[in-house]
C-alpha positions as CSV (number, residue, x, y, z in Angstrom):
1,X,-75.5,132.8,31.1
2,X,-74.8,129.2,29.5
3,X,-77.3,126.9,28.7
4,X,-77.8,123.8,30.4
5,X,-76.3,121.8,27.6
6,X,-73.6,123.9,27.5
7,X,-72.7,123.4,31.1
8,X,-72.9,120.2,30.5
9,X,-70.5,120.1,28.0
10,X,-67.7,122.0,29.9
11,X,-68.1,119.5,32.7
12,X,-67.5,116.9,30.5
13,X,-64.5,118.3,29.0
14,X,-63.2,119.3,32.3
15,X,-63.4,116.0,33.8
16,X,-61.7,114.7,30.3
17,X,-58.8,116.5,31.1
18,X,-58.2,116.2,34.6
19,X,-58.6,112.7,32.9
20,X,-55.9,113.1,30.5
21,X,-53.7,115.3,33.1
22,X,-53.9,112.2,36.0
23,X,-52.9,109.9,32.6
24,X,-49.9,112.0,32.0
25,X,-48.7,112.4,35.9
26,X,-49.2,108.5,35.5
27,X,-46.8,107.9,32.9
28,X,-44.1,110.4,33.3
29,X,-43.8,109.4,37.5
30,X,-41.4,109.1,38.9
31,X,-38.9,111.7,37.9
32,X,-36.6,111.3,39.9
33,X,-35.4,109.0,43.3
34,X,-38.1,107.6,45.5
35,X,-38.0,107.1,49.1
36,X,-39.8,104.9,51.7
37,X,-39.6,106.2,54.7
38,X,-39.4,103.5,57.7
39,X,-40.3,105.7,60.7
40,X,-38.7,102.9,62.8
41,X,-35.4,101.6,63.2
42,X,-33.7,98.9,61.5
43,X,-34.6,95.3,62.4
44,X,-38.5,95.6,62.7
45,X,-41.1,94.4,60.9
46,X,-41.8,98.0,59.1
47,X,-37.9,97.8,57.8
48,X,-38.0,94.4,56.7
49,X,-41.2,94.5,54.4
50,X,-39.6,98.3,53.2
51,X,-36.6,96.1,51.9
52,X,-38.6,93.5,50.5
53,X,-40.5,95.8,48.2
54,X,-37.9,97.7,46.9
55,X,-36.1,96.1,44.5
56,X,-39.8,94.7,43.1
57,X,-40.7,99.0,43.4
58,X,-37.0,100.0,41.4
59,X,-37.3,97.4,39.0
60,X,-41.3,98.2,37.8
61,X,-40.9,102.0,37.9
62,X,-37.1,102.3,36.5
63,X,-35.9,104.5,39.5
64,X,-33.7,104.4,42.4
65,X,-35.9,103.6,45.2
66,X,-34.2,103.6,49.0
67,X,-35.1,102.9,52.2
68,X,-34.8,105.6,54.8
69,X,-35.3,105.1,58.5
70,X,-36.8,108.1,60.5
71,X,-37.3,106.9,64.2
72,X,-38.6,108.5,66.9
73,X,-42.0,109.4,69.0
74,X,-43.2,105.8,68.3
75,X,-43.6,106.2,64.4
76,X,-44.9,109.9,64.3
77,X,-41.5,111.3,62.9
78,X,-41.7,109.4,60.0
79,X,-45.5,109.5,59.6
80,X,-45.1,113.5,60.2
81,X,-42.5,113.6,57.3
82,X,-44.3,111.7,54.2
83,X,-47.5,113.8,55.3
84,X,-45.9,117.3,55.0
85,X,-43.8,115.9,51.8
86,X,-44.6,117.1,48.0
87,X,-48.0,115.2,46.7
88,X,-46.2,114.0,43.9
89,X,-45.6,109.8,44.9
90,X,-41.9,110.1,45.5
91,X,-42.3,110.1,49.1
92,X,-43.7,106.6,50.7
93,X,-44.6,105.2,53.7
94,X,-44.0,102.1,55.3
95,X,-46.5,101.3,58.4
96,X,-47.5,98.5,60.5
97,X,-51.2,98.6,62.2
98,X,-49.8,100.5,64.7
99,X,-50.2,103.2,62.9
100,X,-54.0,103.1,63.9
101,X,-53.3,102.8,67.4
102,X,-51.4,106.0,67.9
103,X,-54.9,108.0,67.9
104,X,-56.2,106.5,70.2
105,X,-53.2,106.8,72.4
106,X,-51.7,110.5,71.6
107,X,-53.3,113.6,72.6
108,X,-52.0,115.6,69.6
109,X,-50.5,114.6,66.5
110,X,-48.8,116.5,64.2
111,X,-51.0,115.1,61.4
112,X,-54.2,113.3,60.8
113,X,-54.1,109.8,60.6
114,X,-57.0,109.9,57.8
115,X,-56.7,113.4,55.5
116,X,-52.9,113.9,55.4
117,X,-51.6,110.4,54.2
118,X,-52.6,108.4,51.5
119,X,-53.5,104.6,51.5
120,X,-51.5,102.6,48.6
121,X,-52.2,99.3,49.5
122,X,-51.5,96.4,52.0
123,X,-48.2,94.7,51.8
124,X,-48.7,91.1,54.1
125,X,-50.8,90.3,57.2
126,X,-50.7,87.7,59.4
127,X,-52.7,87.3,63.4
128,X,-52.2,87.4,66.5
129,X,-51.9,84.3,68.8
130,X,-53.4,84.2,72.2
131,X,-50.5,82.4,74.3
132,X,-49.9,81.6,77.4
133,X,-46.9,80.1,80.2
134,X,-46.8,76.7,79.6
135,X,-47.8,76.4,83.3
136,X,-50.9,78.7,83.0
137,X,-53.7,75.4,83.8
138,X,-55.7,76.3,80.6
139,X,-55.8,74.3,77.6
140,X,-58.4,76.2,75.9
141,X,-59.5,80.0,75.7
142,X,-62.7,79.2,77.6
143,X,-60.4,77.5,80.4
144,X,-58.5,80.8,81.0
145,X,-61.6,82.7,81.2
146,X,-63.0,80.1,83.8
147,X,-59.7,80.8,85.4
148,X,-59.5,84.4,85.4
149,X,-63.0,84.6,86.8
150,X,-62.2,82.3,89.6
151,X,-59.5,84.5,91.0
152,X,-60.5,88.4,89.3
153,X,-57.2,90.4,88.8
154,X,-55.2,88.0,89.4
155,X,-53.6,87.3,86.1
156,X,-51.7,89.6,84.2
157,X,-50.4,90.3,80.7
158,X,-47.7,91.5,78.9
159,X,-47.2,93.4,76.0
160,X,-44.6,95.0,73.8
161,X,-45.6,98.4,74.9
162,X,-48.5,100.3,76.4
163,X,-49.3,102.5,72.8
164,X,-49.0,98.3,71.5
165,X,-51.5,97.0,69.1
166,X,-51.2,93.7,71.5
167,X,-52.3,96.0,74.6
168,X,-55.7,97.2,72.7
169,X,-55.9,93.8,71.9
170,X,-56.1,91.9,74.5
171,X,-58.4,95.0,76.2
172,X,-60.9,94.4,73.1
173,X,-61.2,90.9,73.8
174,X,-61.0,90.8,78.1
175,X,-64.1,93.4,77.9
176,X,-66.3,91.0,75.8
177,X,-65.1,88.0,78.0
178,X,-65.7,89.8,81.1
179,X,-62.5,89.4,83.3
180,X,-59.8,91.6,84.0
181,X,-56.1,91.6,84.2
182,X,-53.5,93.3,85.2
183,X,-51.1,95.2,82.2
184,X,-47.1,94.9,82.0
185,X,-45.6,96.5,79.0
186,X,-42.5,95.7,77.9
187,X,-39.8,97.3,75.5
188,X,-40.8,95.5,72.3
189,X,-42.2,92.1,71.5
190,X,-39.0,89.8,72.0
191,X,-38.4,91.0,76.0
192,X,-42.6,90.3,76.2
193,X,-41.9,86.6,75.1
194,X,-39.3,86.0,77.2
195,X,-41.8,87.1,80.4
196,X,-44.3,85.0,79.1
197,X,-41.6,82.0,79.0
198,X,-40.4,83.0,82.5
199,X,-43.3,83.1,84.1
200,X,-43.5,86.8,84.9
201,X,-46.6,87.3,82.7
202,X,-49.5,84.8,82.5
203,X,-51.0,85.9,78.9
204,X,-50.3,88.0,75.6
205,X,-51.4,88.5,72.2
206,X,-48.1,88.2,69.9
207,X,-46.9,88.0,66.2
208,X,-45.9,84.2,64.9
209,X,-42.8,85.5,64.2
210,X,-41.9,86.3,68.0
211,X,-43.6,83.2,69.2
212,X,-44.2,80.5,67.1
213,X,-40.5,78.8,67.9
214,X,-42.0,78.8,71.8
215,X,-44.7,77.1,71.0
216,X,-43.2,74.6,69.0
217,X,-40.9,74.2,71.6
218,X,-43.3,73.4,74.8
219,X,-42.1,76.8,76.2
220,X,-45.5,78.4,75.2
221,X,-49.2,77.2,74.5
222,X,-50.8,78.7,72.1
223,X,-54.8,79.5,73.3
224,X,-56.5,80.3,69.7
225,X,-55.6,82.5,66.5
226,X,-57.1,86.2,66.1
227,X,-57.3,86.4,62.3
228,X,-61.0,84.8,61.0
229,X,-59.2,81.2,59.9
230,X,-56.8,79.4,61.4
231,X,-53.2,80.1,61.1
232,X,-51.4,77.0,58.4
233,X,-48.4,76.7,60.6
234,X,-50.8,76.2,63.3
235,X,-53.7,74.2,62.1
236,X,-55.1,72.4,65.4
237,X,-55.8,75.9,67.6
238,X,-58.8,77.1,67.0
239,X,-59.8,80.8,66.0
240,X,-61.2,83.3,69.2
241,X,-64.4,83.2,66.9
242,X,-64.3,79.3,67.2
243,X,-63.6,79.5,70.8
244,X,-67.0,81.7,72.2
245,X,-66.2,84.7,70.5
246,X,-67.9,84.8,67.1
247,X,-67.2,87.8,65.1
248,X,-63.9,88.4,66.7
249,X,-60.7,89.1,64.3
250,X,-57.6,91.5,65.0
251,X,-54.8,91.6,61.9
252,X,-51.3,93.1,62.0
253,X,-50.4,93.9,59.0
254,X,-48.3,96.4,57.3
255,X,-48.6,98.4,54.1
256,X,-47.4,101.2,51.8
257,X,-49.2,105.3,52.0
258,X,-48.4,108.1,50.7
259,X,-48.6,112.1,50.9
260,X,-52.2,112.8,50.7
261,X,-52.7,115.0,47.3
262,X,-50.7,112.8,45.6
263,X,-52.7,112.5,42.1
264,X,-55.4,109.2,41.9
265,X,-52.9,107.7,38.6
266,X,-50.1,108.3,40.6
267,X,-51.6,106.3,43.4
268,X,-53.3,103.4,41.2
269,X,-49.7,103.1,39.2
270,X,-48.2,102.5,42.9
271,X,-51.0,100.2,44.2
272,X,-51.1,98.0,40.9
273,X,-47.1,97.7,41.2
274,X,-47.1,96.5,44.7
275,X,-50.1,93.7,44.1
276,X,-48.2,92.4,40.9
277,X,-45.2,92.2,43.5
278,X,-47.5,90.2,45.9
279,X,-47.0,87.1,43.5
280,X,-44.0,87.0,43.2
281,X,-43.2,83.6,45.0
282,X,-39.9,84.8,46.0
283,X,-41.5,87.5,47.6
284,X,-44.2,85.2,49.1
285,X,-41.6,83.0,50.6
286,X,-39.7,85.8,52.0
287,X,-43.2,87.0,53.6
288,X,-43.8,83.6,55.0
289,X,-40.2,83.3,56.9
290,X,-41.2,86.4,58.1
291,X,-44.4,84.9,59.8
292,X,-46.8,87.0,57.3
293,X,-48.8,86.4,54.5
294,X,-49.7,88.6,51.4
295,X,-52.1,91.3,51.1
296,X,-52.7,93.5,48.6
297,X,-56.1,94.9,47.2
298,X,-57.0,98.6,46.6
299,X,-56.0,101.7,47.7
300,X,-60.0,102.0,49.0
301,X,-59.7,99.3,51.0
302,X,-56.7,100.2,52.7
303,X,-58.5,103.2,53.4
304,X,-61.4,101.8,54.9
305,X,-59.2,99.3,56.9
306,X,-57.9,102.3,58.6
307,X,-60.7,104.6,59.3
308,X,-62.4,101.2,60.7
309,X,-59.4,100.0,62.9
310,X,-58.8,104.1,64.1
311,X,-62.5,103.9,65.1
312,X,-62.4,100.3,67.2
313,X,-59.1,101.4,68.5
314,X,-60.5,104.6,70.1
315,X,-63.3,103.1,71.5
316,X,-61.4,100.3,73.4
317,X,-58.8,103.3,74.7
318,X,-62.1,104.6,75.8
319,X,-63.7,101.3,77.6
320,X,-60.7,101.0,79.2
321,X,-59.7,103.8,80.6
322,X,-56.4,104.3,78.5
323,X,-55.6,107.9,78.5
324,X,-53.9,109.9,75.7
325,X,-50.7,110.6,76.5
C-alpha cells in the first residue's frame, strides 16, 4: 500500500502529463482539413459568420478550413453530425441561439444540447427590436401594453417560425407584461417583416439586419431594444429594461462548438484564435453590415450562456403551453 506522500506524488505526475499530453495535442492540431459544419443552408446568418471566420481560422492554424452546409430538421442534422464526429477539433460547429431553443421545442433529440457538443466561443451578438406596423397607435412599449389590455387577444404577432427564438421571445416578455396575443409563424424572418409592413401582423421581435431598413424607412416603428443598452444605430429607443421591464435582455448571437471530448488545449487553441479574430477591424466591419457586433470570451462562458438560455427557454415553452413536437 503507498504512502500518503507517495500518492501524492503520482497524482502530481499524472496531472503533469495529462499536462504535457493536452500541450502536445495543442501544438501538433490540426493534422489535417478542418470543417465547419453550417447545419443550415446558404444565405443565413449561421453561413455568413462560418465564412467570415474561415479565412481568419486557415490562416492562424495553417490548414485548409471549409465550410460545409448540412440542412435539415431545423439545425439537428448538422448539430447531430459534429456531436458524433472524432473529439479531435477538426470538426466545428457553427450555431445561432437557436440552438437553445430546439430543447425546449423537440421531444427527442439525437444528442444533448449540453454533454455532446463543446462550447468554443461566441462569434458576434446583436438584439432584438420590438417593432411594430407603423399604424399600430403605440409610440412606446407601455402604449402597446395599454393597448393590448384594452382589447385582450386581439393583437397578434408574427414570427419566423414557431421553434423561432423570436416566438419564445416575445412569450417571455407578454407573460411578464400580462397580455396576450395571438401567434403567426412565418417561413423565416424576411416573409415576417413583410407581414409586419402589410399589416397582417401587429408585433414582432426581429434581428436589425431584417428590420432596421423598415424602420428607417417609416414602414416600421421600432418599440424598444432587447439587449441591456441601446442599440448605436438606434440610439433614441429605449431598452425593454428602460421601458417597465427592468432586468429584461434576450441576445441572438452565434458562435463556434465542437465535438464534446475534444482535448481542453485543443479547445483553448480554437477559442484564443477566434477572439484574436474578433479585432480584426475588417472583420468588425463585416460583422456590423451584418447587423451584429463582436463577442468572444471563454469557452466557460459560452457554456454557461447555454445551459442558462436552454433553462429560460424551457421554462417559457412551459408557461406557455408550447408543446414538444
Amino acid at each position: 500500500m503507498f504512502r500518503t506522500v507517495d500518492r501524492a506524488k503520482l497524482t502530481f505526475a499524472a496531472l503533469l502529463m495529462l499536462s504535457a499530453v493536452g500541450a502536445a495535442h495543442a501544438q501538433s492540431f490540426p493534422t489535417h482539413l478542418v470543417r465547419i459544419i453550417v447545419p443550415f443552408a446558404p444565405g443565413g446568418l449561421n453561413d455568413t459568420a462560418a465564412r467570415l471566420i474561415q479565412p481568419f481560422l486557415e490562416k492562424a492554424l495553417g490548414q485548409t478550413v471549409v465550410v460545409e452546409n448540412r440542412a435539415g430538421a431545423t439545425g439537428i442534422v448538422g448539430a447531430e453530425l459534429v456531436a458524433k464526429a472524432a473529439p479531435d477539433g477538426h470538426t466545428l460547429l457553427m450555431v445561432a441561439s437557436s440552438y437553445t431553443v430546439l430543447p425546449a421545442t423537440t421531444a427527442v433529440l439525437p444528442y444533448d444540447s449540453e454533454r455532446d457538443l463543446a462550447p468554443i466561443a461566441v462569434m458576434g451578438k446583436n438584439p432584438l427590436l420590438f417593432i411594430v406596423n407603423a399604424g399600430v397607435k403605440a409610440k412606446t412599449l407601455g402604449e402597446f401594453v395599454a393597448l393590448a389590455k384594452a382589447e385582450p387577444g386581439k393583437l397578434n404577432y408574427g414570427t419566423p417560425g414557431a421553434a423561432s427564438q423570436t416566438r419564445f421571445v416575445a412569450e417571455l416578455w407578454s407573460g411578464r407584461a400580462g397580455i396576450t396575443m395571438q401567434h403567426i409563424p412565418y417561413r423565416g424572418g424576411a416573409p415576417a417583416v413583410q407581414s409586419l409592413i402589410a399589416g397582417q401582423t401587429d408585433f414582432s421581435a426581429l434581428s436589425p439586419l431584417v428590420s432596421l431598413p423598415q424602420i428607417q424607412a417609416g414602414s416600421l416603428r421600432a418599440l424598444a431594444v432587447t439587449s441591456l443598452v441601446r442599440y448605436p444605430q438606434l440610439p433614441d429607443v429605449p431598452t425593454v429594461a428602460e421601458s417597465g421591464f427592468p432586468g429584461f435582455e434576450a441576445i441572438q448571437w452565434v458562435g463556434l462548438l465542437t465535438t464534446a471530448g475534444t482535448p481542453k488545449a485543443v479547445v483553448e487553441r480554437l477559442n484564443a484564435e477566434v477572439n484574436r479574430a474578433l479585432e480584426n477591424p475588417d472583420l468588425i466591419a463585416k460583422l456590423a453590415q451584418e447587423g451584429m457586433l463582436p463577442a468572444g470570451g471563454t469557452s466557460a462562458e459560452f457554456a454557461g450562456l447555454i445551459a442558462t438560455e436552454i433553462k429560460n427557454w424551457t421554462e417559457t415553452a412551459r408557461a406557455a403551453n408550447i408543446k414538444p413536437e
